[in-house]
C-alpha positions in Angstrom: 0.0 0.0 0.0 2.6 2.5 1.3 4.6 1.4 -2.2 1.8 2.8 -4.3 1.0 5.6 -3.0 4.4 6.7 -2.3 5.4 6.2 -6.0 2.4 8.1 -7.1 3.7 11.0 -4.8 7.1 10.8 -6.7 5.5 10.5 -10.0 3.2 13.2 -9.8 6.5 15.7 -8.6 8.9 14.2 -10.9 7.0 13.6 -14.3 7.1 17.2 -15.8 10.9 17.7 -16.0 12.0 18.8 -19.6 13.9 15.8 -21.8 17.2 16.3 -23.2 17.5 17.2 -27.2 18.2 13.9 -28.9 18.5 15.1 -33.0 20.1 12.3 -35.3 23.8 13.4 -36.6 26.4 11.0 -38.3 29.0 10.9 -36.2 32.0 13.1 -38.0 34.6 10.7 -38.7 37.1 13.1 -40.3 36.8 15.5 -37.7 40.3 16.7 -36.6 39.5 16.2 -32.9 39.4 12.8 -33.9 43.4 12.7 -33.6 44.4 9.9 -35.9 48.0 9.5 -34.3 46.9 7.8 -31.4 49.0 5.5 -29.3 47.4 1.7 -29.5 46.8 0.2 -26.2 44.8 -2.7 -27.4 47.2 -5.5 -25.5 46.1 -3.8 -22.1 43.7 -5.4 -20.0 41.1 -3.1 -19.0 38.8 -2.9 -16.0 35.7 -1.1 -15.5 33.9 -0.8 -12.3 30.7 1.4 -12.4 26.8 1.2 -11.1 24.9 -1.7 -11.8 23.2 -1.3 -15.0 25.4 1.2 -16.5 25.2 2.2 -19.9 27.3 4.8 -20.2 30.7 3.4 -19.1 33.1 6.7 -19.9 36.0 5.8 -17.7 38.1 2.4 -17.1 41.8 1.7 -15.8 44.9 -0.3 -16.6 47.1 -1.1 -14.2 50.5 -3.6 -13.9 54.3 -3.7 -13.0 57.2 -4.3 -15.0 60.4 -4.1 -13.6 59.4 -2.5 -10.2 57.5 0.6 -12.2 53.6 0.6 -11.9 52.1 1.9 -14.8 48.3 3.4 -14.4 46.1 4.1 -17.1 42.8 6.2 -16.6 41.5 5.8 -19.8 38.4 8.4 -20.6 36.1 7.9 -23.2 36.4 10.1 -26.0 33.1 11.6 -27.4 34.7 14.5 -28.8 36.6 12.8 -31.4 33.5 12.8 -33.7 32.2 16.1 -33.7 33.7 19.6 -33.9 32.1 22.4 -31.5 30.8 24.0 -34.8 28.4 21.3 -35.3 24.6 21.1 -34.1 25.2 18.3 -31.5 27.2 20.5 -30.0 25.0 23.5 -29.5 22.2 20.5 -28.2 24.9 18.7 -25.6 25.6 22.8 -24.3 21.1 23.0 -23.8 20.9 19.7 -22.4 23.6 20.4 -19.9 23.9 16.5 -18.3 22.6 13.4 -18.5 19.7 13.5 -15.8 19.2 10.2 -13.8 15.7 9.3 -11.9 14.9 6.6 -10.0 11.9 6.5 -12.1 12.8 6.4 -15.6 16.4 4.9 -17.2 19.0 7.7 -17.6 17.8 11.1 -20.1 21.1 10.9 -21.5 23.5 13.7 -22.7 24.4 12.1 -26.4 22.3 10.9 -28.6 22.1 7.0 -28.5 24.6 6.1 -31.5 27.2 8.8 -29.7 27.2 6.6 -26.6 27.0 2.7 -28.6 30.8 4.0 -30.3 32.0 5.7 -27.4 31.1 3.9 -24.3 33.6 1.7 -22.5 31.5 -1.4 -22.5 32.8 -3.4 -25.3 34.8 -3.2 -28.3 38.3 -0.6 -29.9 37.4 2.7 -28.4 39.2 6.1 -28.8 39.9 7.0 -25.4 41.5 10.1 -23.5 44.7 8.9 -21.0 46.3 10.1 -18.2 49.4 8.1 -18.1 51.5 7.8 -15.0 54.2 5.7 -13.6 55.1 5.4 -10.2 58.4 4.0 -8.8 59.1 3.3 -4.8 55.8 5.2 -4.3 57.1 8.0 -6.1 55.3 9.7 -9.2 57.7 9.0 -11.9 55.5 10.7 -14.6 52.2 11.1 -15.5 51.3 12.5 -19.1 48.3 12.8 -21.2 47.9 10.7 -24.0 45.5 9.7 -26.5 44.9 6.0 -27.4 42.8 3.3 -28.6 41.7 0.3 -26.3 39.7 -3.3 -26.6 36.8 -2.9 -23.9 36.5 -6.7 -24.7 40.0 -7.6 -23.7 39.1 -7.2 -20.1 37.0 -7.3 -16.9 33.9 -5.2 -16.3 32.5 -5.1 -12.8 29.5 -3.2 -10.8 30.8 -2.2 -7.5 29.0 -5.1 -5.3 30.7 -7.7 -8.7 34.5 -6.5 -7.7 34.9 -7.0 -4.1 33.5 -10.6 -4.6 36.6 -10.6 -7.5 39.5 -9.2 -6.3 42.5 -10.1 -8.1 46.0 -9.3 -8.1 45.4 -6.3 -10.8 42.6 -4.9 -8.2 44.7 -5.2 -5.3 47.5 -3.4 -6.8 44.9 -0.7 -8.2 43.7 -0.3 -4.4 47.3 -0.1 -3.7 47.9 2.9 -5.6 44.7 4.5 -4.8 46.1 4.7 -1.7 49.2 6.8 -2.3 47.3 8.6 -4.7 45.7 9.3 -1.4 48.5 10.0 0.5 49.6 12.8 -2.0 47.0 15.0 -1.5 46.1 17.4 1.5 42.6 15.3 2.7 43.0 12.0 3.6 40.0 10.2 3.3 37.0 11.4 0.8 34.3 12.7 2.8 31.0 11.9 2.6 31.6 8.2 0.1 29.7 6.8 3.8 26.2 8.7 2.6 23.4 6.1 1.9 21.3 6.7 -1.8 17.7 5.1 -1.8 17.6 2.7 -4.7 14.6 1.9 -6.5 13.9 -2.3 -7.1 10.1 -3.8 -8.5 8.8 -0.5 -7.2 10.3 -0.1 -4.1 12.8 1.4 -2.1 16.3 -0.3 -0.9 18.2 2.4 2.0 21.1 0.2 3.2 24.3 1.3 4.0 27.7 0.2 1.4 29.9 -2.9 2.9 33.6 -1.5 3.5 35.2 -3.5 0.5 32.4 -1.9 -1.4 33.2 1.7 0.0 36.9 0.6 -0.1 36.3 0.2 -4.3 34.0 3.7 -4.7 37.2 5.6 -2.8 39.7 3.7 -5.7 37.4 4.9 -8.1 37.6 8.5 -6.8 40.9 8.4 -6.5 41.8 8.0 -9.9 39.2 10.1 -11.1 40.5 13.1 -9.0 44.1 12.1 -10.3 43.1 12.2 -13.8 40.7 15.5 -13.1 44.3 17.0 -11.6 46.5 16.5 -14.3 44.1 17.1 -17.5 43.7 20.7 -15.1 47.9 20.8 -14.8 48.1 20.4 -18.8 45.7 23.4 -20.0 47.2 25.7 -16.7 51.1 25.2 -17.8 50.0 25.9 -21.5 48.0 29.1 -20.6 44.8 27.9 -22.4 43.4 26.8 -19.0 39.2 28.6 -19.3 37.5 26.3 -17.3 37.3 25.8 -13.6 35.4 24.3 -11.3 34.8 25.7 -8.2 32.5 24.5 -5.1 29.5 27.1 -4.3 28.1 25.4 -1.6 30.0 23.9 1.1 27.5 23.0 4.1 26.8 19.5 2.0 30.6 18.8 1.4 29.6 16.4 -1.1 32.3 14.9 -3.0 31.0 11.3 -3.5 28.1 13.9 -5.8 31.2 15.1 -7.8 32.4 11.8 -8.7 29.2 10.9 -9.1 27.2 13.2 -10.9 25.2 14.3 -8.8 26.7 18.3 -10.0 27.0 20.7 -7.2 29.6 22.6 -8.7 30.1 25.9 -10.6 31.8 26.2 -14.1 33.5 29.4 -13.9 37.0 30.6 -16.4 39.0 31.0 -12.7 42.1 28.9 -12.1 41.3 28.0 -8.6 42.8 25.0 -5.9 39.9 22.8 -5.1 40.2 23.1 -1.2 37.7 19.7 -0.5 39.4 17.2 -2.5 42.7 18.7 -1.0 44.7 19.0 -4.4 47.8 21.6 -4.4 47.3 21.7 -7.6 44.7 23.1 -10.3 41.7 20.8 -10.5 38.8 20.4 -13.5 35.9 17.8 -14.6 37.0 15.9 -17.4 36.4 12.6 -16.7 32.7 12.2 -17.1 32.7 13.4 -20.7 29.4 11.3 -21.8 27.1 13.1 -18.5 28.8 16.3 -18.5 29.3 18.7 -21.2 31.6 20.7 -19.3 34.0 17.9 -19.3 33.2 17.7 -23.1 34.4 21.7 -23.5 37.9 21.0 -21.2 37.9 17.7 -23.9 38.2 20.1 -26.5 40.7 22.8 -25.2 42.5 19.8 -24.4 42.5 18.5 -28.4 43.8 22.3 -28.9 46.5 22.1 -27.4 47.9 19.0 -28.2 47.4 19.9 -31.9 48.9 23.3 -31.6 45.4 24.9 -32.5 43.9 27.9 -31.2 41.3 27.5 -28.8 38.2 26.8 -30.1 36.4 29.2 -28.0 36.6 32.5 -27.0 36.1 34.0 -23.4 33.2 35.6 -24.2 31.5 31.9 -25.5 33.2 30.4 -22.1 31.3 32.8 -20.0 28.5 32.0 -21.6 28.5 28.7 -20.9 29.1 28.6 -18.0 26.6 30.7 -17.3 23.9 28.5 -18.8 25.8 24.9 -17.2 25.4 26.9 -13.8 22.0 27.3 -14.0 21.6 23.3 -15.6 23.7 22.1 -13.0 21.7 23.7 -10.1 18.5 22.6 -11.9 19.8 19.5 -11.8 20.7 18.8 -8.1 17.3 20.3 -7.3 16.1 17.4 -9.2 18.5 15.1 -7.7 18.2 16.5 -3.9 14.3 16.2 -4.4 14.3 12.7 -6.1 16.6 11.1 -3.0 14.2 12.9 -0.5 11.0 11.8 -1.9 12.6 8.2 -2.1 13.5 8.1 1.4 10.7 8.9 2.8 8.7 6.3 0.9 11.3 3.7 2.5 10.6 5.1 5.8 6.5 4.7 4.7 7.4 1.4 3.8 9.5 0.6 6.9 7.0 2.0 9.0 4.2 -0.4 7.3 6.1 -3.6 8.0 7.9 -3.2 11.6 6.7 -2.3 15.1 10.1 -0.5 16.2 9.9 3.7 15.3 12.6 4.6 13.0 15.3 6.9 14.8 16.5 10.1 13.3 19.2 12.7 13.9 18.3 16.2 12.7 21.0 18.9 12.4 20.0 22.8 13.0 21.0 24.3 10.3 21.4 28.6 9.6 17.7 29.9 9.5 16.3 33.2 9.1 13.6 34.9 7.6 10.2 32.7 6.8 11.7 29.5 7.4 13.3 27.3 9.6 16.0 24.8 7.7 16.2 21.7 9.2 18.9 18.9 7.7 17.9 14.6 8.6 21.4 13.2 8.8 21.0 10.0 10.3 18.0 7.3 9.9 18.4 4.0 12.1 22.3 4.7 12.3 22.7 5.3 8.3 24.2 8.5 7.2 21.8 10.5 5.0 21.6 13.9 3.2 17.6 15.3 3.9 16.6 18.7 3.6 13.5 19.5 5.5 12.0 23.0 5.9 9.1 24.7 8.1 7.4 27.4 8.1 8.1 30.3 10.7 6.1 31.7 13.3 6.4 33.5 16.4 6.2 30.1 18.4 8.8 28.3 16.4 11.3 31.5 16.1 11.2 31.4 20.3 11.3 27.2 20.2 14.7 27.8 17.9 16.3 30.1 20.5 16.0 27.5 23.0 17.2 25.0 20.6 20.2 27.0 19.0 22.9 25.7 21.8 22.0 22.2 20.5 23.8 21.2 17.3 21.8 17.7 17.0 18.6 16.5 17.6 17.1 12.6 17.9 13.5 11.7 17.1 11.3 8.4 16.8 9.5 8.6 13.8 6.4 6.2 13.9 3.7 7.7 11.3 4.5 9.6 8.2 2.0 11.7 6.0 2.0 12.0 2.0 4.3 14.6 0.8 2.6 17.5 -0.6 4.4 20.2 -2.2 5.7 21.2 0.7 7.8 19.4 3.8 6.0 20.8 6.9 3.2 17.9 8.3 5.1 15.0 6.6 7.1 13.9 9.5 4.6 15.0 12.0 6.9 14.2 14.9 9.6 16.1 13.8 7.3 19.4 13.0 6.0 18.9 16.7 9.5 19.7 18.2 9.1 23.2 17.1 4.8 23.6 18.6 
């Protein structure tokens, strides 16, 4: 019962939002950003570790040792290699913004379906983007960009539950590095990878918390992402054509895991800035999500430039303007995202609720609140870490309730009954909203 209705809630807030432009072009197979002198890389084996069910696969890894070297690859799929910015597609990837992912429909992707079948890292001799590095007595040797071609079929392709259950000598050496790749930077752990995201199986809701050897694998693949992100940022800096720059706007949520994930919280600005969260001394961009992002597909490009001793393709003027319109997609977008994951837990909680006597705990954080509303943040539900905006109305009575709760940082709550959401959070949780009467 809860399932239903609670799906018809989400369905009813989440059926409007626009669809990404998906026009028909041949891919350009003559484009120069195709880059015909590429390095083949066929013999590697490559591994791929992403969600279950992914279809758009745009980053894998190599990784062995020969004579006490290791050599990592971060191999990047290459979408850019068969169009020019000139082209239509691209002026539809810069209105569609990112791929959008629901937990009610499969993924409104970026890229038109034939884009992602050649460039996906799935199966099959891709064109991929590289960062190359080789690391000796856990020392960075090297690391370069490069530009390659790969066999997606010579090679293992995991989900992240699939590779703990599968760990082989290649993965234990790829955690290895991980780990000093760790090491290297100023933060030493990645900060919020512990945060649990309600999944969505047969119509219902699944809030559990990762394993470690599966949090263990989501930090690897971070690692190398931010690695990657770090030196495609360190190429375009050093050769003065560095535009792009990404730069955190809102820090209360800290969320990295959303960065390596998708889930945008991030502002595209033409400022070469340190990325304080991920603790990098060094410049830091997106580029390693080229197939969701088409930010990462525009530092792809003033990549290409350089390499081929172009001009940029763009000018400032263009780069300010999109960033200007990726902003506003990219906070579109986690609205979307923000509002799907709390609409999602609170049909689990329905659904708990339904099928067990015991309340369901919660920890509530006080956040900064002024003016008409009092912000509220649910961080913890039975002992898992959660993310859950939840806002009130103010009144007299509440404003002098919140001075008596300001020197408390945290508070705890049995939840036993929750209502149907409707447009607005106040009188869902009914025991929370009765702290503040």
């Amino acid at each position: 019962m809860a399932s239903q209705i609670w799906n018809d809630i989400f369905n009813k807030n989440m059926n409007n939002i626009p669809k990404n432009i998906h026009n028909n072009y041949e891919l350009k197979l003559d484009s120069v950003y195709g880059i015909n002198n590429r390095i083949d890389y066929t013999n590697l084996i490559i591994y791929s570790i992403d969600p279950e069910n992914c279809t758009d696969a745009d980053d894998a890894f190599s990784v062995y040792k020969e004579n006490n070297l290791i050599h990592l690859f971060i191999h990047i799929a290459d979408p850019t290699a068969y169009f020019n910015p000139i082209d239509p597609l691209f002026d539809d990837i810069i209105k569609n913004g990112t791929t959008v992912y629901l937990s009610n429909n499969e993924p409104d992707h970026l890229f038109p379906k034939n884009i992602l079948e050649e460039c996906s890292l799935i199966n099959g001799i891709k064109n991929v983007l590289i960062v190359h590095t080789i690391i000796n007595n856990l020392n960075i040797i090297s690391s370069k960009v490069e530009y390659g071609i790969i066999n997606c079929s010579n090679g293992k392709r995991f989900s992240y539950e699939s590779s703990v259950l599968n760990l082989d000598d290649v993965l234990l050496l790829s955690l290895e590095v991980s780990e000093y790749l760790k090491s290297k930077r100023n933060c030493s752990a990645i900060n919020d990878l512990s945060l649990v995201i309600p999944i969505v199986k047969d119509s219902e809701v699944i809030l559990k918390p990762d394993i470690k050897e599966v949090k263990m694998m989501k930090n690897m693949i971070a690692e190398f992402a931010i690695h990657a992100n770090t030196i495609f940022a360190q190429e375009l800096d050093i050769n003065n054509l560095f535009l792009r720059k990404l730069e955190l706007h809102d820090k209360d949520y800290d969320n990295i895991h959303d960065l390596i994930e998708n889930k945008i919280c991030a502002s595209y600005t033409n400022k070469n800035i340190k990325h304080d969260l991920i603790g990098t001394n060094s410049c830091y961009t997106h580029s390693t999500s080229p197939l969701r992002r088409t930010s990462d597909c525009i530092v792809h490009f003033l990549l290409k430039s350089k390499f081929l001793l172009l001009e940029s393709p763009f000018t400032h003027e263009q780069l300010e303007t999109f960033a200007d319109i990726l902003n506003k997609k990219n906070k579109e977008m986690k609205q979307l995202q923000f509002k799907d994951s709390k609409l999602r837990t609170f049909q689990w909680i329905a659904e708990e609720l339904e099928s067990r006597l015991n309340p369901i705990k919660i920890k509530v954080k006080l956040m900064k609140s002024k003016g008409f509303f009092i912000n509220l943040m649910i961080i913890k539900i039975d002992n898992m870490d959660v993310n859950i905006s939840y806002t009130l109305k103010m009144n007299n009575k509440r404003k002098n309730k919140l001075k008596e709760l300001n020197e408390i940082n945290s508070i705890i709550i049995n939840i036993t009954k929750i209502n149907p959401f409707i447009n607005y959070d106040e009188g869902t949780l009914p025991e929370l909203d009765a702290i503040f009467e």
